[in-house]
N, C-alpha and C positions, 0 to 999 in steps of 0.2 A: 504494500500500500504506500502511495505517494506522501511524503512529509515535508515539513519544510527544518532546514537545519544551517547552523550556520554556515557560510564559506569554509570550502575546506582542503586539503592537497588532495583526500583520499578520490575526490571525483575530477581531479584535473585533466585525464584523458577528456572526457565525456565533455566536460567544462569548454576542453580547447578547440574540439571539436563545434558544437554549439556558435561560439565565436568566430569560427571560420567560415559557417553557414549563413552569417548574417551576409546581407548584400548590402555595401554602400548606402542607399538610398532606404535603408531598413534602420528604423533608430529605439528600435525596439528594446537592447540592450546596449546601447550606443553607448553609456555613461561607462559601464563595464571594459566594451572594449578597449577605451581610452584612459580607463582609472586603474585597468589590470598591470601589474608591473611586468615585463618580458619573466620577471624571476616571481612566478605564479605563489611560492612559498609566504610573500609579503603580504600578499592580498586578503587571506582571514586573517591576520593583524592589525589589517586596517580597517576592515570591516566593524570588528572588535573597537575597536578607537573610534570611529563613525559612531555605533551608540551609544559611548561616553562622551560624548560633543567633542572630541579630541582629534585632532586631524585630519577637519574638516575642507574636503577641497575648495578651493579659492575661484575664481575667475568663472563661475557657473550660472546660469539662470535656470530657475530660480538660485540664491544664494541656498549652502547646505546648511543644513541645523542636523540636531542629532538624528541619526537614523538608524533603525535597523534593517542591513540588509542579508536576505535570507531567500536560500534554495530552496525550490521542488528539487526534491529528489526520489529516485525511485531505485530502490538496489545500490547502484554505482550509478547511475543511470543522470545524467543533471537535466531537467525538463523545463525550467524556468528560473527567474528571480522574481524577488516582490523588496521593496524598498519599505519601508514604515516608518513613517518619520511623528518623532515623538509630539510635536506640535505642530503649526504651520504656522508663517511669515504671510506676510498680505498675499507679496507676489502668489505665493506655493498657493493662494485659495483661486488664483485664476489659471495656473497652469496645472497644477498637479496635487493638491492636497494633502492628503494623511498618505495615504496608499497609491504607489504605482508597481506596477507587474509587467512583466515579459515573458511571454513562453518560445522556447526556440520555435526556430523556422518548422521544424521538419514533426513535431511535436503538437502543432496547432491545432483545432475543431477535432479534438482527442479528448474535450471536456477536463480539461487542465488547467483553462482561465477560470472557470470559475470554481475549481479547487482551491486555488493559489490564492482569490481572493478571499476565500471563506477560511484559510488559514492564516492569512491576515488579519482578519476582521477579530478570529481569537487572540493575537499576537499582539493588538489595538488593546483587546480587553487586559490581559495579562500588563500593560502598561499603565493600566488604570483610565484609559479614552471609556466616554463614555457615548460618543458619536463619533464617526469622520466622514471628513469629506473628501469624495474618489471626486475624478474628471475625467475626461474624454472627449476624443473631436466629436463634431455632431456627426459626422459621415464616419464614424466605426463604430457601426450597430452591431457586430460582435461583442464589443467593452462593455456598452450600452446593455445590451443582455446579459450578460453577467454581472455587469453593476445591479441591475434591477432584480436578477435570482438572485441575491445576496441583498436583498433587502434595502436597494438605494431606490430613496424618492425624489425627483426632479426638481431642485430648488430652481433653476432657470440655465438660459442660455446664454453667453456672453461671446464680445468678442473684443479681445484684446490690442492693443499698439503692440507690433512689431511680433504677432502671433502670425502663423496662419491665416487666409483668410476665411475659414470655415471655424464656424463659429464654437466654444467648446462648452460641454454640457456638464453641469454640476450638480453631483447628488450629495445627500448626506445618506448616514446610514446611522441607525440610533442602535447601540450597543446595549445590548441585557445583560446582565448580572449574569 
């Protein structure tokens, strides 16, 4: 059964693979490809530091805050990430929120996006969140469906300076005990 676990060496084949799948124009794990060190051993320590607010990358939109980020993983297998970020900054409520997920290329419409969100959503509660708020373009009714199977209500549509020009959709999702 699929779980989410931190970064880690023991799935770095699986991992570098994944990463080699993505295509240019795919920014799905975009952050990863660019924040992975070539010496893959760094990267769950940094991870680790990220949700200590410690070693926070610099020069990014939205600016980072503390986050937890965290695998699907299945066996050895690495199926996605999901970012969780301990609170949100103005920006982070119009691009990206509490929670953003990525599931490899090759891995997709395998009902894995909306795994990854609903172990989030625990991983929210375990941080003491008692809502968040996901986002997504309005033209990815994939995300859209799995935001809304996971219990997200459409707070509205926005569209941002220097976004996209498709406008992005903002839910919240209210957290139970």
């Amino acid at each position: 059964m699929p779980d989410l676990v931190a970064p880690a060496t023991a799935y770095r084949e699986s991992f570098e693979a994944a990463l080699a799948e993505v295509s240019s124009d795919d920014d799905a794990i975009d952050f990863e490809r660019q924040l992975t060190p070539s010496d893959l051993d760094v990267y769950p320590r940094r991870c680790a530091a990220w949700a200590r607010g410690d070693e926070l990358p610099v020069g990014w939109e939205p600016s980072w805050i503390p986050t937890s980020v965290l695998w699907l993983v299945d066996a050895s297998d690495y199926i996605g990430t999901v970012n969780v970020r301990h609170t949100i900054a103005d920006i982070a409520q119009d691009s990206g929120g509490h929670i953003g997920y990525a599931i490899r290329s090759t891995q997709r419409r395998k009902g894995y996006g909306t795994l990854i969100c609903a172990l989030a959503l625990d991983a929210a509660r375990q941080l003491g969140l008692d809502r968040v708020l996901i986002t997504c373009a309005d033209d990815n009714l994939a995300s859209a469906k799995i935001i809304e199977r996971n219990g997200g209500v459409l707070l509205d549509k926005i569209t941002s300076a220097g976004t996209r020009p498709v406008p992005t959709r903002r839910y919240w999702i209210e957290l139970e005990g």
